[in-house]
Structure formats: structure tokens, C-alpha cells
PyMOL commands that place a pseudoatom at each C-alpha (Angstrom):
pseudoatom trace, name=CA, resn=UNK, resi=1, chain=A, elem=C, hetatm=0, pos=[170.077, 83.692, 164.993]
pseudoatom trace, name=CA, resn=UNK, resi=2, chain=A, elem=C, hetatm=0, pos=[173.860, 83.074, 165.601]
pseudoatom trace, name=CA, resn=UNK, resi=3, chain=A, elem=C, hetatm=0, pos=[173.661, 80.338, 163.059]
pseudoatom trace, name=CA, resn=UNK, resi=4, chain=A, elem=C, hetatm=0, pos=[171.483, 82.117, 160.369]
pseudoatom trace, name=CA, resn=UNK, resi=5, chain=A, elem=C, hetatm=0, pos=[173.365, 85.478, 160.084]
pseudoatom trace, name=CA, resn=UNK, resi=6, chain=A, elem=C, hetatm=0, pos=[177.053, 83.668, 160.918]
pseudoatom trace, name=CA, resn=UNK, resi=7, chain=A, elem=C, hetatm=0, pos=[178.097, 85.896, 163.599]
pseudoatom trace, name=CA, resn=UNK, resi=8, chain=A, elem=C, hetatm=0, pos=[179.038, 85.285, 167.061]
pseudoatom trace, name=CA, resn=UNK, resi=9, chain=A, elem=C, hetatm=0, pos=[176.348, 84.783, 170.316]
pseudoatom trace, name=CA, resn=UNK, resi=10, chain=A, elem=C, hetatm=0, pos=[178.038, 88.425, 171.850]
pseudoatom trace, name=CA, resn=UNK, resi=11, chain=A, elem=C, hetatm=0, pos=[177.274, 90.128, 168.785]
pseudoatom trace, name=CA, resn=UNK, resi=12, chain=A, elem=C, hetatm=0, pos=[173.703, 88.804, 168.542]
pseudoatom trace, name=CA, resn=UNK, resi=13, chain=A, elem=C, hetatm=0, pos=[172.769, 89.356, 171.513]
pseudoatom trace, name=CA, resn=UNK, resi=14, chain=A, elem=C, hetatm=0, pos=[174.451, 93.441, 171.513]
pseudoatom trace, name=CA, resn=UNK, resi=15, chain=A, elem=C, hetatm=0, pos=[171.787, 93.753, 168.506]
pseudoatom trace, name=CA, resn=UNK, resi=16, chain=A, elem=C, hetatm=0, pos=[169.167, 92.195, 170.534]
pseudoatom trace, name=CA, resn=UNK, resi=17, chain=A, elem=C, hetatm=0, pos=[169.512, 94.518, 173.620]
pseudoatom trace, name=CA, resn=UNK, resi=18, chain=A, elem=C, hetatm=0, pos=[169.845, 97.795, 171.526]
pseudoatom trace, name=CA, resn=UNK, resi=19, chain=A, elem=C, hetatm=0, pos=[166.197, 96.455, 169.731]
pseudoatom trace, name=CA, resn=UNK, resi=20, chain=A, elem=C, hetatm=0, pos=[164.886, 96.907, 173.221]
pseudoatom trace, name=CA, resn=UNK, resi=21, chain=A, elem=C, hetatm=0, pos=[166.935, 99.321, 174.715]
pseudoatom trace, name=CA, resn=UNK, resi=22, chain=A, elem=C, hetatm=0, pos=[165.743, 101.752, 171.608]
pseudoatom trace, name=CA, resn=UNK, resi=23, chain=A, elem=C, hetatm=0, pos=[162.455, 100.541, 172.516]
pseudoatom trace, name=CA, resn=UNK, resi=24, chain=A, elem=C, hetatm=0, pos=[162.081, 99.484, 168.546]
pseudoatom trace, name=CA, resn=UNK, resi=25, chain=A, elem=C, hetatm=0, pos=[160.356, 96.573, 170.060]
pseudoatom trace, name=CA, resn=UNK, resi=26, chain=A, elem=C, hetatm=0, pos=[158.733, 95.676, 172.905]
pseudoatom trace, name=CA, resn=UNK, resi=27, chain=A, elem=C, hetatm=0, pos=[160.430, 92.384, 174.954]
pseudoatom trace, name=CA, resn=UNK, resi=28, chain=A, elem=C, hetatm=0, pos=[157.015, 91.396, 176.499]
pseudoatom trace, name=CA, resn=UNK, resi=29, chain=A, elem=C, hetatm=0, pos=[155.771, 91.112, 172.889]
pseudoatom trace, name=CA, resn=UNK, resi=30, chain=A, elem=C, hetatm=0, pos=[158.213, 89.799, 171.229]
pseudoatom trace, name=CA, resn=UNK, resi=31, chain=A, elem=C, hetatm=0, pos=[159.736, 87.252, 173.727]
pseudoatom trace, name=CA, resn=UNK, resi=32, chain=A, elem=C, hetatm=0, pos=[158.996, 84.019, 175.655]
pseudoatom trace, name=CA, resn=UNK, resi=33, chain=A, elem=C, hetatm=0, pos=[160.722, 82.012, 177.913]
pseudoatom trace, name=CA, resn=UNK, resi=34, chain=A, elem=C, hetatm=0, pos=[160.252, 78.187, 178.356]
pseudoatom trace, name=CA, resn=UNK, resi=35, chain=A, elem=C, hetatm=0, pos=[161.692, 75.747, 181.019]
pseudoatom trace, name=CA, resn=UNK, resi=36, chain=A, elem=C, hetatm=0, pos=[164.183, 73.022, 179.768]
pseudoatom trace, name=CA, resn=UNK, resi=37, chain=A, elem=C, hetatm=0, pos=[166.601, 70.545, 181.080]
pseudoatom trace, name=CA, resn=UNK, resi=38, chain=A, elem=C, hetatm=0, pos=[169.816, 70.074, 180.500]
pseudoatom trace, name=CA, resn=UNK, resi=39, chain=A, elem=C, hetatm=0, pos=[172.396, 67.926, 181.585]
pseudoatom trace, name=CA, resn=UNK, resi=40, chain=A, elem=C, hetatm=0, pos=[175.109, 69.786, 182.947]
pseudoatom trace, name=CA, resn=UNK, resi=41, chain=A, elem=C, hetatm=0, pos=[178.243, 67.475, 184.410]
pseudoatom trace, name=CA, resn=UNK, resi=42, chain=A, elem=C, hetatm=0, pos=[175.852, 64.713, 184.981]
pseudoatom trace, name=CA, resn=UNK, resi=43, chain=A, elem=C, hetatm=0, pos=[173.202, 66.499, 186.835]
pseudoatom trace, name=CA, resn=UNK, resi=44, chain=A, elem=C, hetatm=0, pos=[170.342, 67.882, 185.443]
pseudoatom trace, name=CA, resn=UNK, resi=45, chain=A, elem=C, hetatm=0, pos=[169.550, 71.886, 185.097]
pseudoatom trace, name=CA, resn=UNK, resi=46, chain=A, elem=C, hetatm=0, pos=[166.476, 73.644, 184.452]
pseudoatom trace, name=CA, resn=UNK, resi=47, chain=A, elem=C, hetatm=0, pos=[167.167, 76.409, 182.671]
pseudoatom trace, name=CA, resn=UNK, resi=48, chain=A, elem=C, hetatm=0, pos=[164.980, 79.337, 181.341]
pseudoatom trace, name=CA, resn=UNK, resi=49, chain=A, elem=C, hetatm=0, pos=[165.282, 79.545, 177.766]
pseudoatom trace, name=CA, resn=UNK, resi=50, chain=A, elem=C, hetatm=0, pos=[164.090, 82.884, 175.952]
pseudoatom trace, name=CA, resn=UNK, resi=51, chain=A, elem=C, hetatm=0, pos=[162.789, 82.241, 172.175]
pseudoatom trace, name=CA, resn=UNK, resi=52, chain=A, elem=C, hetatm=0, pos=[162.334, 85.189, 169.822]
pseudoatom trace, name=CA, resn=UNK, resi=53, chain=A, elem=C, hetatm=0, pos=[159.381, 86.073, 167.485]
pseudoatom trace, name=CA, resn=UNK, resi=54, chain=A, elem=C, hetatm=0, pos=[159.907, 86.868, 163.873]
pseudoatom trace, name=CA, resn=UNK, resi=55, chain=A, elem=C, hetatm=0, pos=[159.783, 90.534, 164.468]
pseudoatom trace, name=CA, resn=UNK, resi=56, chain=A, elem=C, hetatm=0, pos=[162.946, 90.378, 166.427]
pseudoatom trace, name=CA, resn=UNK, resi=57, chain=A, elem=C, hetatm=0, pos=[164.786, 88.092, 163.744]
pseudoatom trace, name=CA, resn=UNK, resi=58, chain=A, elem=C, hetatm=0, pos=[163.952, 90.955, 160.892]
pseudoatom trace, name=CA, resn=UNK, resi=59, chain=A, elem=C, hetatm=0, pos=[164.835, 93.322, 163.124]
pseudoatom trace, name=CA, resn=UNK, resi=60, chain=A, elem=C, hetatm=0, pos=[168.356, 91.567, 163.929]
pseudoatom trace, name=CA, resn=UNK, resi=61, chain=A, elem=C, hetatm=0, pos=[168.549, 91.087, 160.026]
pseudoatom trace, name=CA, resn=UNK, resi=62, chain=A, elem=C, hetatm=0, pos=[168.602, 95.087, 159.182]
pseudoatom trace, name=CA, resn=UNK, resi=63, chain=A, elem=C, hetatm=0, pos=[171.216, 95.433, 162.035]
pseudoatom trace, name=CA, resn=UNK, resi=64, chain=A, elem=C, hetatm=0, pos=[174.135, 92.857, 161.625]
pseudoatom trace, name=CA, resn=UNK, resi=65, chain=A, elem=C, hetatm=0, pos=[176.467, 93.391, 159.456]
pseudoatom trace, name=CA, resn=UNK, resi=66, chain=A, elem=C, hetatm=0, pos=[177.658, 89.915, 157.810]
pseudoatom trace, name=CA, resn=UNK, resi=67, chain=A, elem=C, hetatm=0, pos=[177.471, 88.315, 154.285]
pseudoatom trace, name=CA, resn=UNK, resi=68, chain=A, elem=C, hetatm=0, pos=[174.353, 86.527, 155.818]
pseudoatom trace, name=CA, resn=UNK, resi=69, chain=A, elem=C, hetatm=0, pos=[172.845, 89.567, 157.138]
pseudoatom trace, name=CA, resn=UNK, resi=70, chain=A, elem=C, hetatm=0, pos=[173.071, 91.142, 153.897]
pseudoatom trace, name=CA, resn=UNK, resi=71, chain=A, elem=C, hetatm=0, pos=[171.727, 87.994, 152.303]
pseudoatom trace, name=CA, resn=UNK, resi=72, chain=A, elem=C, hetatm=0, pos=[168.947, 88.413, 154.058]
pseudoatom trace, name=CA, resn=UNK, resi=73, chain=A, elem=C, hetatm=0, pos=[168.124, 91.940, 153.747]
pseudoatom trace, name=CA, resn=UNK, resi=74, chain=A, elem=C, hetatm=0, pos=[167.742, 91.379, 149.622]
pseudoatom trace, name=CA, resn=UNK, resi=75, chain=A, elem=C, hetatm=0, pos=[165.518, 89.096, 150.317]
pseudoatom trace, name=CA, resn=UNK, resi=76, chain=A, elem=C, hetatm=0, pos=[163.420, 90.470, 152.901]
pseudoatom trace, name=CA, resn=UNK, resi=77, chain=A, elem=C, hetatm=0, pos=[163.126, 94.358, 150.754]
pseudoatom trace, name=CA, resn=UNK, resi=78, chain=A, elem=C, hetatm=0, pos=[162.404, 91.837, 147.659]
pseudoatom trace, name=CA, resn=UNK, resi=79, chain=A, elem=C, hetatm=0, pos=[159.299, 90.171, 149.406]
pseudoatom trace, name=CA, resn=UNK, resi=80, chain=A, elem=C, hetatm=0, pos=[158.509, 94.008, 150.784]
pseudoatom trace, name=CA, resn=UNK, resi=81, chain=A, elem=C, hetatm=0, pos=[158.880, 95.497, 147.366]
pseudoatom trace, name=CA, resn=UNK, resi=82, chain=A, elem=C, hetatm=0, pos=[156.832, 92.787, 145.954]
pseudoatom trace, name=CA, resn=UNK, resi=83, chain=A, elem=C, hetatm=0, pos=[153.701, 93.072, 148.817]
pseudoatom trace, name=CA, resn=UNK, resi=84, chain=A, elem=C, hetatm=0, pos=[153.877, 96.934, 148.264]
pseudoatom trace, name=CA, resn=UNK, resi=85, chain=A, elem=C, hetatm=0, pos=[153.581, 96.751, 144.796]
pseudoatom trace, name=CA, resn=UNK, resi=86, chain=A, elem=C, hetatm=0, pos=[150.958, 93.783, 144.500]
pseudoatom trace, name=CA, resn=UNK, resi=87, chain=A, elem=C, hetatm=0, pos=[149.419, 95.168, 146.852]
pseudoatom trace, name=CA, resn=UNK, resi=88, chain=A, elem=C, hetatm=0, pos=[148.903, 91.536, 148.552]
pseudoatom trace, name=CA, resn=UNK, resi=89, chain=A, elem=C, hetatm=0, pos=[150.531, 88.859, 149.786]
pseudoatom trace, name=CA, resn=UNK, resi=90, chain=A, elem=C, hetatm=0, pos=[149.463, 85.361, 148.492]
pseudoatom trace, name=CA, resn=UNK, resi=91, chain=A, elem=C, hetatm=0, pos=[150.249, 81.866, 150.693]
pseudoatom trace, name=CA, resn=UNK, resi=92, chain=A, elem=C, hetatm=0, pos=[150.575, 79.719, 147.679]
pseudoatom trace, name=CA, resn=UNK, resi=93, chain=A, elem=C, hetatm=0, pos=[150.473, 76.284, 149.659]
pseudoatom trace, name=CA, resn=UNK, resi=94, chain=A, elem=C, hetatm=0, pos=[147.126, 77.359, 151.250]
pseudoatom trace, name=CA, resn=UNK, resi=95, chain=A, elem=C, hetatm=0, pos=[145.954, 78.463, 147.673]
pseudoatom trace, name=CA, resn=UNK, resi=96, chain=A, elem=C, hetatm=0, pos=[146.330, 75.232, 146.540]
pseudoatom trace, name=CA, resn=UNK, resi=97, chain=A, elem=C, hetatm=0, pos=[144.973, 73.567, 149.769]
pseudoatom trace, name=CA, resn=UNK, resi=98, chain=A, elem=C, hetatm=0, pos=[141.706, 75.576, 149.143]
pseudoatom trace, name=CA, resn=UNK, resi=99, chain=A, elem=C, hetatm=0, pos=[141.405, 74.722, 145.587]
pseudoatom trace, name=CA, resn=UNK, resi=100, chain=A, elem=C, hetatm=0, pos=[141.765, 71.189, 145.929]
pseudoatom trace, name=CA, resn=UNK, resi=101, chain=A, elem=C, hetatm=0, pos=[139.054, 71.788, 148.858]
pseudoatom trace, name=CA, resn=UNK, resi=102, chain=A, elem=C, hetatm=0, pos=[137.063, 73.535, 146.222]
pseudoatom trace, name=CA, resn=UNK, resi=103, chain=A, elem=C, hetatm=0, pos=[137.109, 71.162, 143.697]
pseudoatom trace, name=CA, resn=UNK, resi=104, chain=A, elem=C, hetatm=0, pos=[135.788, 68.205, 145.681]
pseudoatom trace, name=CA, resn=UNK, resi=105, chain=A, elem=C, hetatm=0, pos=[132.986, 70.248, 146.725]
pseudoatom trace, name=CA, resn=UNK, resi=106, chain=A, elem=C, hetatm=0, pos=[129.817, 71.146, 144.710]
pseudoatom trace, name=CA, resn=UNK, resi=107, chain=A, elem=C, hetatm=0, pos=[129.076, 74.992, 144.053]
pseudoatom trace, name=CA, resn=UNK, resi=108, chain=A, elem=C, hetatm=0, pos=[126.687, 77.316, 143.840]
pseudoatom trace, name=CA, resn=UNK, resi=109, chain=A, elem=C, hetatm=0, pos=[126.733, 79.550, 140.977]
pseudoatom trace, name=CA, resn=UNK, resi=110, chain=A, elem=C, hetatm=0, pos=[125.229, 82.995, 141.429]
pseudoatom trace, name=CA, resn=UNK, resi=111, chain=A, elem=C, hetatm=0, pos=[125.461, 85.401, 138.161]
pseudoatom trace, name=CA, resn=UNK, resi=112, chain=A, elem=C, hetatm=0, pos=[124.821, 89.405, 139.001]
pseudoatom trace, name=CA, resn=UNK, resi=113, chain=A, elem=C, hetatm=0, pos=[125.095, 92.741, 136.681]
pseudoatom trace, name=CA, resn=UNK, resi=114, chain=A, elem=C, hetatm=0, pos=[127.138, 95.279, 138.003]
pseudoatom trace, name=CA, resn=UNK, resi=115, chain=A, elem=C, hetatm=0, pos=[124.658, 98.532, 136.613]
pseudoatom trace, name=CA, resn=UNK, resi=116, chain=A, elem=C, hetatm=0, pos=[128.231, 101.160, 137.544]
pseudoatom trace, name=CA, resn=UNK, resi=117, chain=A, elem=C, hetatm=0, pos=[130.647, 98.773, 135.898]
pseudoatom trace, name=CA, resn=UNK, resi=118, chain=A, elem=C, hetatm=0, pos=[128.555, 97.713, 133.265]
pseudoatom trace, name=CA, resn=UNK, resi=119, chain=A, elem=C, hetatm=0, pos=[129.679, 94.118, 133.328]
pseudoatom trace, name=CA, resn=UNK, resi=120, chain=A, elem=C, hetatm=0, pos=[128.317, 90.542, 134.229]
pseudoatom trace, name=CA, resn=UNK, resi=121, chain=A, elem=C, hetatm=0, pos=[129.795, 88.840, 138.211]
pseudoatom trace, name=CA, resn=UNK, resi=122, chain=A, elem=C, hetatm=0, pos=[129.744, 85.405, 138.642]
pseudoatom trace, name=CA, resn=UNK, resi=123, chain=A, elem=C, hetatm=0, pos=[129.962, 84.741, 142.385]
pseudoatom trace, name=CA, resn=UNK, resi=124, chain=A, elem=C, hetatm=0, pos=[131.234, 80.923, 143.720]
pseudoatom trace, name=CA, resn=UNK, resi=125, chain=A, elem=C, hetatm=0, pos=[130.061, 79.616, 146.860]
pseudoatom trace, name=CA, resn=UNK, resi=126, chain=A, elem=C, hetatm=0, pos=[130.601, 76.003, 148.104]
pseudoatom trace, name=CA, resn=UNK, resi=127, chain=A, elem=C, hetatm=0, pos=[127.411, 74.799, 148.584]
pseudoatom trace, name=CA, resn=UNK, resi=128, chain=A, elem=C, hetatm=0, pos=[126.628, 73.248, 152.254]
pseudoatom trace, name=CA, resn=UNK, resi=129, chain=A, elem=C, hetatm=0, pos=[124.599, 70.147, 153.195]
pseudoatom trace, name=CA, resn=UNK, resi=130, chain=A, elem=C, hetatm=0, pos=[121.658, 71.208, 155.240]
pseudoatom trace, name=CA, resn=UNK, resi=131, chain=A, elem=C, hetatm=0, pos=[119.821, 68.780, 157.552]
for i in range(1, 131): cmd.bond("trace and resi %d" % i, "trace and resi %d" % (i + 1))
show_as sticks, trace
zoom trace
């Protein structure tokens, strides 16, 4: 987080505390720690490393104040305007992952009249192999 909103470790970590302190988030949710090694003056330390979930980086975003910070508050209301207004979120990577997936497989075509809407459904289902 020190690198991606371009402030100092002290002032990253003051943010971090107050998101728990405030109890905006909860540090046994948002929070792990993992072992590593490091070598420290040519002996080797294990050291407890804690490693924050996203929730705690967008919650560090709306708090620090740096060009970065703002940066990153466009873009996060932007993506939050945008889900509010859709209505939906779409994963365009996976959309194309499935479609491809589609494609190669055959389909099962099943037509329907909606009697309230007054209007013809078609309905695609990949069609599976039975034994």
C-alpha cells in the first residue's frame, strides 16, 4: 500500500489502525499473517508477515490523502457509479472464457411464449453427453 498510494509506511499504517480502531473493519476478517524468512545480517529470521484483503486497501484509498490516493478514489466511485447504475457488474475475461466454452459445445434450443409479456423466449443450454 506504501507503494500504490506514494506515502510513507508510518502514515499507512496510522490509516490502517484507525480502520480497526473505528471498528470500520474487522482485523480477523480482513487480515492474515504468514511465516517468512529473511536474512537478517547473515542469519536467517522468521518473521510474521500480516497481508491485507481488498477491503482494507479501499478502505486505505478513501483515507490517505496523496495524488495517488485521489487517483484512486476516481476510479474506484467510477466503477461504483457504473455497478449502481448498470445495475451489474460484468467480468469481461470470464465472458469471453464462457463463450468460447459455448461455442465448442453443441446446444439445446428450447423456444417458450411468455402469455404476460406477450413475446417468444429462446432458452440456450449446452447440451451434456449422457452415458
Amino acid at each position: 500500500m506504501v507503494d500504490l498510494f506514494e506515502r510513507d509506511k508510518s502514515v499507512v499504517s496510522r490509516h490502517i489502525n484507525n480502520v480497526f480502531k473505528e471498528k470500520e473493519l474487522s482485523r480477523k476478517a480482513t487480515v492474515a499473517k504468514y511465516a517468512t524468512v529473511q536474512n537478517e545480517g547473515g542469519r536467517e529470521v522468521e518473521r510474521n508477515i500480516e497481508f491485507f484483503n481488498l477491503d482494507v486497501i479501499i478502505s486505505i484509498g478513501y483515507r490517505i490523502k496523496s495524488q495517488r490516493g485521489t487517483q484512486f478514489r476516481i476510479w474506484a466511485n467510477k466503477i461504483l457509479k457504473d455497478y449502481l447504475i448498470k445495475g451489474y457488474a460484468l467480468n469481461k475475461n470470464l465472458l469471453t472464457q464462457q463463450n468460447e466454452q459455448l461455442k465448442k459445445s453443441p446446444l439445446v434450443v428450447v423456444s417458450d411464449y411468455d402469455t404476460n409479456q406477450h413475446q417468444n423466449i429462446v432458452y440456450f443450454f449446452p447440451a451434456f453427453k449422457t452415458n
